[in-house]
py3Dmol code that shows the C-alpha trace and the ligand (Angstrom):
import py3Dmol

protein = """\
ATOM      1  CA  UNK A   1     -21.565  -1.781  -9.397  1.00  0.00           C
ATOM      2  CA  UNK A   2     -22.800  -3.295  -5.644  1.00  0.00           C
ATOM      3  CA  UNK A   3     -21.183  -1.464  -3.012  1.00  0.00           C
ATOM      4  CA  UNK A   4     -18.605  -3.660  -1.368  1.00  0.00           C
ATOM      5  CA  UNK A   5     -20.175  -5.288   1.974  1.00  0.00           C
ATOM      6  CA  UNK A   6     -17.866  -5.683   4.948  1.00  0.00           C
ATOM      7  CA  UNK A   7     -19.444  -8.061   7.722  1.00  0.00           C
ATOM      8  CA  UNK A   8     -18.315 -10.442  10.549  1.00  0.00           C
ATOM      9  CA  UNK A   9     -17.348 -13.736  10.183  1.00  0.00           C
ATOM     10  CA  UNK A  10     -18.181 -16.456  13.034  1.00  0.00           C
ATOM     11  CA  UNK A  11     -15.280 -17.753  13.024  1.00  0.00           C
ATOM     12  CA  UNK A  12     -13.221 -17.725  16.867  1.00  0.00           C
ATOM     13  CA  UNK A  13     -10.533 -19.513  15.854  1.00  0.00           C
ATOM     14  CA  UNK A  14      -6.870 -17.386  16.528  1.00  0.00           C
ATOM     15  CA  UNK A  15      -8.797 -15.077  18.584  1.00  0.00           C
ATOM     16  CA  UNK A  16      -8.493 -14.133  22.187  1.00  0.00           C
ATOM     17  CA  UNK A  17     -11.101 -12.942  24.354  1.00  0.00           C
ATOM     18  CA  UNK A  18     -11.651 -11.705  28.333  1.00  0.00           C
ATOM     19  CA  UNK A  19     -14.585 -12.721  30.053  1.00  0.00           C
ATOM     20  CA  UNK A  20     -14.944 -10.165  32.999  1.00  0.00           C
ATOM     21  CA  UNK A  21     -17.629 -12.027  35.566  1.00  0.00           C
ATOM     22  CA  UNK A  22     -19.014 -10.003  38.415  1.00  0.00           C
ATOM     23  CA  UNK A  23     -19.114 -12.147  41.487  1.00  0.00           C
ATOM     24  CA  UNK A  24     -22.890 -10.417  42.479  1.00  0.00           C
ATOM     25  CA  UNK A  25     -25.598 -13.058  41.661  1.00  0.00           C
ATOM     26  CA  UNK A  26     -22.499 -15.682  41.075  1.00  0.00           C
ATOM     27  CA  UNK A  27     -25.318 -18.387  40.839  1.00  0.00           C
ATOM     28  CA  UNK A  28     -26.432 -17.064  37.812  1.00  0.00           C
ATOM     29  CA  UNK A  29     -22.938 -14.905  36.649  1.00  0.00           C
ATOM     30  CA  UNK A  30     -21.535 -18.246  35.991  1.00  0.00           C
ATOM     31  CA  UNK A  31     -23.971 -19.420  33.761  1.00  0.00           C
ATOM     32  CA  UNK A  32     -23.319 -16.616  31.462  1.00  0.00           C
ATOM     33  CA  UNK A  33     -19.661 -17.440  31.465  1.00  0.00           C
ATOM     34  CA  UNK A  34     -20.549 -21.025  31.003  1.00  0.00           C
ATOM     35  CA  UNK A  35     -22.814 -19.998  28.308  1.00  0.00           C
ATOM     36  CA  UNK A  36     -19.778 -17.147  26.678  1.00  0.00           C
ATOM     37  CA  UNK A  37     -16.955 -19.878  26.828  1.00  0.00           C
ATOM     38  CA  UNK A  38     -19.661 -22.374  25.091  1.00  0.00           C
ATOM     39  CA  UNK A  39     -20.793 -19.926  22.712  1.00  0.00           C
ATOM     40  CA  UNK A  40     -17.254 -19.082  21.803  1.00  0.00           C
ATOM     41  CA  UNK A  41     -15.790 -23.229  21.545  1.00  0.00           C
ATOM     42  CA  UNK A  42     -18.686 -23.418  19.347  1.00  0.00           C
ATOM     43  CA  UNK A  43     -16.996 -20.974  16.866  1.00  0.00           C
ATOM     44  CA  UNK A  44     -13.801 -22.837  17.166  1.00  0.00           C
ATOM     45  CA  UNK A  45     -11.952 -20.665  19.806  1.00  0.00           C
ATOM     46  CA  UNK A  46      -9.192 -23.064  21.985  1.00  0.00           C
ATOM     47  CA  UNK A  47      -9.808 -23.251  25.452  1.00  0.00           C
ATOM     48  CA  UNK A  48      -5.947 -21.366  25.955  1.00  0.00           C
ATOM     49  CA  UNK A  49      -7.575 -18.222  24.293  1.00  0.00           C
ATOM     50  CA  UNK A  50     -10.047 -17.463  26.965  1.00  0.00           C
ATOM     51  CA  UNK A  51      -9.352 -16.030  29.930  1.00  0.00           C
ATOM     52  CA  UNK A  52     -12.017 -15.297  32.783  1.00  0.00           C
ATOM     53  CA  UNK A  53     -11.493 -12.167  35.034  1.00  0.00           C
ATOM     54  CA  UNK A  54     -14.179 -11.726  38.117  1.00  0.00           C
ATOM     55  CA  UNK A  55     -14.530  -9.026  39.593  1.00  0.00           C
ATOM     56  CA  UNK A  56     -17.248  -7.708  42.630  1.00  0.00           C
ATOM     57  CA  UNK A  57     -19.991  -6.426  41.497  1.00  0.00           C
ATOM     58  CA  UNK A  58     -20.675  -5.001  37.908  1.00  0.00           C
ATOM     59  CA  UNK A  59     -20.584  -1.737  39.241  1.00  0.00           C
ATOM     60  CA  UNK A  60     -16.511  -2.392  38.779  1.00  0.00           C
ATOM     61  CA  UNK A  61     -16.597  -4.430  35.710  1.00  0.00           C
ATOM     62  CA  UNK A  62     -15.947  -1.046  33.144  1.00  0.00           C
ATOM     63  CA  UNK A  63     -12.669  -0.996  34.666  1.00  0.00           C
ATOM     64  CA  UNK A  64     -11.768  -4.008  34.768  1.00  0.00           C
ATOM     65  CA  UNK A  65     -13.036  -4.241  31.302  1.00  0.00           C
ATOM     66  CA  UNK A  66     -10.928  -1.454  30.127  1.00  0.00           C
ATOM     67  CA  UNK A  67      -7.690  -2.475  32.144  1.00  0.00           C
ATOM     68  CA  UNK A  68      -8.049  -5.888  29.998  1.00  0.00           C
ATOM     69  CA  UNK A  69      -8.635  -4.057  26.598  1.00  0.00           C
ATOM     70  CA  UNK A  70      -5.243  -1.865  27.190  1.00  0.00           C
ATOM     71  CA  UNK A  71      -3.089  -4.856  27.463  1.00  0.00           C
ATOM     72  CA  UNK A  72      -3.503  -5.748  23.981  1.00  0.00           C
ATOM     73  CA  UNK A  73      -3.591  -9.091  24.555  1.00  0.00           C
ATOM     74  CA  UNK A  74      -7.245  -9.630  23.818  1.00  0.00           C
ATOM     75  CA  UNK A  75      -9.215  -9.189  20.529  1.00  0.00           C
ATOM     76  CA  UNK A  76     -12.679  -8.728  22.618  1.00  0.00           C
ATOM     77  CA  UNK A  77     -13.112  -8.537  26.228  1.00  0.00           C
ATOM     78  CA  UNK A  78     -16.691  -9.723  27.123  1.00  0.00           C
ATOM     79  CA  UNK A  79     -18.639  -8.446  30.582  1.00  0.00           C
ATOM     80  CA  UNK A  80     -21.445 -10.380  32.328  1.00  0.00           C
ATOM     81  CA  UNK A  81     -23.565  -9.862  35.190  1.00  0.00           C
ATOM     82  CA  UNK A  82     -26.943  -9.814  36.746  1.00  0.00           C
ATOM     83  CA  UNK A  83     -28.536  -6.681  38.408  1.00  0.00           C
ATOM     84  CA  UNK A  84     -32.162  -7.191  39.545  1.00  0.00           C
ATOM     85  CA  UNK A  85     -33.919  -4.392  40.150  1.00  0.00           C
ATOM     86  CA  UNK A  86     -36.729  -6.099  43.153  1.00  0.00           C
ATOM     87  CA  UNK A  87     -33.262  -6.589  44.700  1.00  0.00           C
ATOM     88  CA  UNK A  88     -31.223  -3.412  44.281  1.00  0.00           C
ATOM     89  CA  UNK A  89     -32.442  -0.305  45.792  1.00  0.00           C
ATOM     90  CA  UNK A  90     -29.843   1.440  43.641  1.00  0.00           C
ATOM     91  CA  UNK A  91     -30.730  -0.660  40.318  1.00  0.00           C
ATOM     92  CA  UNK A  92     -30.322   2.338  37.710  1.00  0.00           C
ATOM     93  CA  UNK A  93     -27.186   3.280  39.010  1.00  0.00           C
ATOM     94  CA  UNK A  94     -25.327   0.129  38.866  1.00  0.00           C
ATOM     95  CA  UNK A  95     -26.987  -0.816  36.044  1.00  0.00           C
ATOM     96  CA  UNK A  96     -26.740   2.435  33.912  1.00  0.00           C
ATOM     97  CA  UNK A  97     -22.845   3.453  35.116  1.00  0.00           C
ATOM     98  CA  UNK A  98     -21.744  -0.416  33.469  1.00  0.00           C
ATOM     99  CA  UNK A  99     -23.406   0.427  30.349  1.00  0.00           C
ATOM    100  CA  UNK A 100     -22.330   3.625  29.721  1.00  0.00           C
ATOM    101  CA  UNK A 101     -19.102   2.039  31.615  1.00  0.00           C
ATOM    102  CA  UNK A 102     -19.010  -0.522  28.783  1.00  0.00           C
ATOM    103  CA  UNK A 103     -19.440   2.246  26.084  1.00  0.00           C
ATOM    104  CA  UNK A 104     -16.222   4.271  26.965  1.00  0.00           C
ATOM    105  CA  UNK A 105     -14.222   1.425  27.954  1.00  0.00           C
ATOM    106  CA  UNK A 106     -14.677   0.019  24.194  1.00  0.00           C
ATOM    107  CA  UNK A 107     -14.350   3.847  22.318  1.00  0.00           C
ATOM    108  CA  UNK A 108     -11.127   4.414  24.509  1.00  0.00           C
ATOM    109  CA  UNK A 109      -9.233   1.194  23.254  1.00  0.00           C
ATOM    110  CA  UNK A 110     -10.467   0.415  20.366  1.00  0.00           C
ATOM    111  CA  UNK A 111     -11.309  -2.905  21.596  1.00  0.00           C
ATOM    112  CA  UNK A 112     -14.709  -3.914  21.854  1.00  0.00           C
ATOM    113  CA  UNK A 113     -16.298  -4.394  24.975  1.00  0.00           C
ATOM    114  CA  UNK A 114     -19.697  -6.433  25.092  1.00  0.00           C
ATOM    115  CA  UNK A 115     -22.583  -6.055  27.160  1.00  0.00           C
ATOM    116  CA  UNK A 116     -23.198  -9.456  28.511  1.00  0.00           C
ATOM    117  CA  UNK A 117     -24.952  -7.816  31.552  1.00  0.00           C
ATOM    118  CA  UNK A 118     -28.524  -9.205  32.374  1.00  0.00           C
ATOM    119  CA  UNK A 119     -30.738  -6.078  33.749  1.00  0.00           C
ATOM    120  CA  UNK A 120     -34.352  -8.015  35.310  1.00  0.00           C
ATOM    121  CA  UNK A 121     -37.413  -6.596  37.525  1.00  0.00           C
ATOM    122  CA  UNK A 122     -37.314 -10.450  39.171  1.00  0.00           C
ATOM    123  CA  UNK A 123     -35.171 -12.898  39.781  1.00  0.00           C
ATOM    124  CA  UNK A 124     -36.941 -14.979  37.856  1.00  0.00           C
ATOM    125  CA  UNK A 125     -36.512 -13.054  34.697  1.00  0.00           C
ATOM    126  CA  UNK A 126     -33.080 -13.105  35.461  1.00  0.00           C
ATOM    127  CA  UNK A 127     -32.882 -16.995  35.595  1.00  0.00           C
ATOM    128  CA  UNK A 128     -34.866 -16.958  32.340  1.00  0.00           C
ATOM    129  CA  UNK A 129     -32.070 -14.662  30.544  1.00  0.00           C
ATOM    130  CA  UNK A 130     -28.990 -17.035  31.860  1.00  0.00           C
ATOM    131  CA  UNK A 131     -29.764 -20.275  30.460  1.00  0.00           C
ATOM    132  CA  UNK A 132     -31.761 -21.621  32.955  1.00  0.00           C
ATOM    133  CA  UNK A 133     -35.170 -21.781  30.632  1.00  0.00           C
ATOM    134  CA  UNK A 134     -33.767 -20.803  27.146  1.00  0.00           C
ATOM    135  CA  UNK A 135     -31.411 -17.523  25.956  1.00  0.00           C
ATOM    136  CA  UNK A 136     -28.092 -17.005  27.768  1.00  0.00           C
ATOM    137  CA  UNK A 137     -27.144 -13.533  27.695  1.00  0.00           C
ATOM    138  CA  UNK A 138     -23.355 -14.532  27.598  1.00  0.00           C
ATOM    139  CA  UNK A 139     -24.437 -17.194  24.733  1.00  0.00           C
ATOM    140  CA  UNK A 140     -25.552 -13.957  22.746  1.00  0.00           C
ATOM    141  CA  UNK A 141     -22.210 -11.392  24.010  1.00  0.00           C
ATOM    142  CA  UNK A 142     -20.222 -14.129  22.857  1.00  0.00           C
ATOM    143  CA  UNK A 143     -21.768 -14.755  19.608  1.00  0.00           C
ATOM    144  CA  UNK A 144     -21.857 -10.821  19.153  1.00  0.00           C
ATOM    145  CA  UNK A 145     -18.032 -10.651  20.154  1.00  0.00           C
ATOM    146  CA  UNK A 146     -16.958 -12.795  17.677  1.00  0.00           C
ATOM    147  CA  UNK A 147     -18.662 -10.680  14.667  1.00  0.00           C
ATOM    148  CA  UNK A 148     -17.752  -7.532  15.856  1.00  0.00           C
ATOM    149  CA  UNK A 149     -14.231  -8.584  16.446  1.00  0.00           C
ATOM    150  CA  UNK A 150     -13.990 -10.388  13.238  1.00  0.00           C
ATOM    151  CA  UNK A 151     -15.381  -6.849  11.624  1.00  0.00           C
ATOM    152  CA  UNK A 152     -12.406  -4.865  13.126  1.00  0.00           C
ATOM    153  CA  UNK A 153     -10.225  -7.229  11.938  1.00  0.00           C
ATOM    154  CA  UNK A 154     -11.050  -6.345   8.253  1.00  0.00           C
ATOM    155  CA  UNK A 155     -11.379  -2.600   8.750  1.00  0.00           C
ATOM    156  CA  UNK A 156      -7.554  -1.460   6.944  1.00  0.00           C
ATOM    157  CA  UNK A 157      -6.610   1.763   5.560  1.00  0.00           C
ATOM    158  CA  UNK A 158      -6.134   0.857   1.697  1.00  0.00           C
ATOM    159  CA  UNK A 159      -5.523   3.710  -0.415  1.00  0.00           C
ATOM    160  CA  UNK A 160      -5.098   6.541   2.035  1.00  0.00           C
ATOM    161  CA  UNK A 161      -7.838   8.858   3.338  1.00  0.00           C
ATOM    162  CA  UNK A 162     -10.795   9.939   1.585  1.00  0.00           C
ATOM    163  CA  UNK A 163      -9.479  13.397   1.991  1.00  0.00           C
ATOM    164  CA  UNK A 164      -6.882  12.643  -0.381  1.00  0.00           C
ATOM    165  CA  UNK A 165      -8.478  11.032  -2.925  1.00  0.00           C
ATOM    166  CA  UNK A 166     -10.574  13.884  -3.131  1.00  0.00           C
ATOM    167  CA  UNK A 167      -7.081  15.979  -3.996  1.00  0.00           C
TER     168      UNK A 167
END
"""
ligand_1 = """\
23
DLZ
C -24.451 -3.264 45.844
C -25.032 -4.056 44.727
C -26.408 -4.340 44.704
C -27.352 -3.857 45.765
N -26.952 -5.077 43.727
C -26.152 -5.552 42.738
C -26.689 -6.330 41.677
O -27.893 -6.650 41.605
N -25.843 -6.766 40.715
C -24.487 -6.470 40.713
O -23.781 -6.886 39.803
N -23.957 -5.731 41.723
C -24.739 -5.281 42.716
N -24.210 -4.539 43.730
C -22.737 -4.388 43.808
C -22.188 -3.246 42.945
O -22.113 -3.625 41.575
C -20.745 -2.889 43.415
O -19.972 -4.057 43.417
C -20.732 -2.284 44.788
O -21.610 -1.181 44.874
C -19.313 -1.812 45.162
O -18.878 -0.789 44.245
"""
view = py3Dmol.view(width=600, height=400)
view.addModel(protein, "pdb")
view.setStyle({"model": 0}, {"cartoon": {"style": "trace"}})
view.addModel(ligand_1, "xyz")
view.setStyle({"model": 1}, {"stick": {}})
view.zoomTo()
view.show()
């Protein structure tokens, strides 16, 4: 017998997501929105079902992130924005505290929490990665929200714990 395969669908429709913008590099921040909300109307999702938080910098956007996920009110909760590193003298720190930001806020609700965050030496590599040239980072967050969301959705306990079967 084939083990039974569990994967996302990409299907939005009747679910709700957060977009949490940081306001740093808005220029380009709101072209990974743009590119989130277009990504996720694309998979059916309504317009009524998004919501878009901004906050200042992405420095703050774990919290934010994680404030959003405890409400309950959102099946994913989706975090953009642009650090550039020629720019910020403190680049790994803002950078690397919203990942690992990111991380906990999604293992401490249970509701996932993608990185939609574009990390670039230039900021020209930055415009590259939000959908000025080609691949929007929120595009891909989006897409990835979606799936993972979908996953969770299917993930039940049937039959009580493997534990238990086991007698
Ligand atoms: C301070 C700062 C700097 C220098 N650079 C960036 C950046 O490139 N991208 C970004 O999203 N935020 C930056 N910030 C702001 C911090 O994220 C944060 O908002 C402030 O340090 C206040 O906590």
């Amino acid at each position: 017998m084939e083990p039974k395969i569990h994967s996302g669908s990409l299907k939005a429709d009747g679910l709700r997501f957060a977009i949490v913008e940081s306001r740093w590099n808005e220029l380009l921040t709101t072209k990974l929105t743009a590119g989130a909300v277009d990504a996720l109307s694309r998979l059916g999702s309504r317009n009524e079902d998004i919501e878009v938080f901004k906050v200042p910098g992405s420095f703050e956007l774990p919290l934010a992130a994680k404030r959003i996920a405890e409400t309950g009110r959102f099946d994913a909760v989706i975090c953009v924005g642009v650090v550039i590193r020629g720019e910020t003298p403190h680049f790994e720190y803002v950078a690397g505290e919203a990942a690992s930001g990111i991380t906990q806020a999604a293992l401490s609700t249970n509701v996932p929490v993608l990185f939609g965050i574009v990390t670039a030496d230039t900021v020209e590599q930055a415009m590259n990665r939000c959908g000025i040239k080609s691949g929007n980072k929120g595009f891909e967050a989006a897409m990835s929200a979606v799936e993972i969301a979908s996953l969770l959705g299917q993930i039940v306990e049937e039959g009580g714990t493997a534990a238990g079967r086991a007698g």
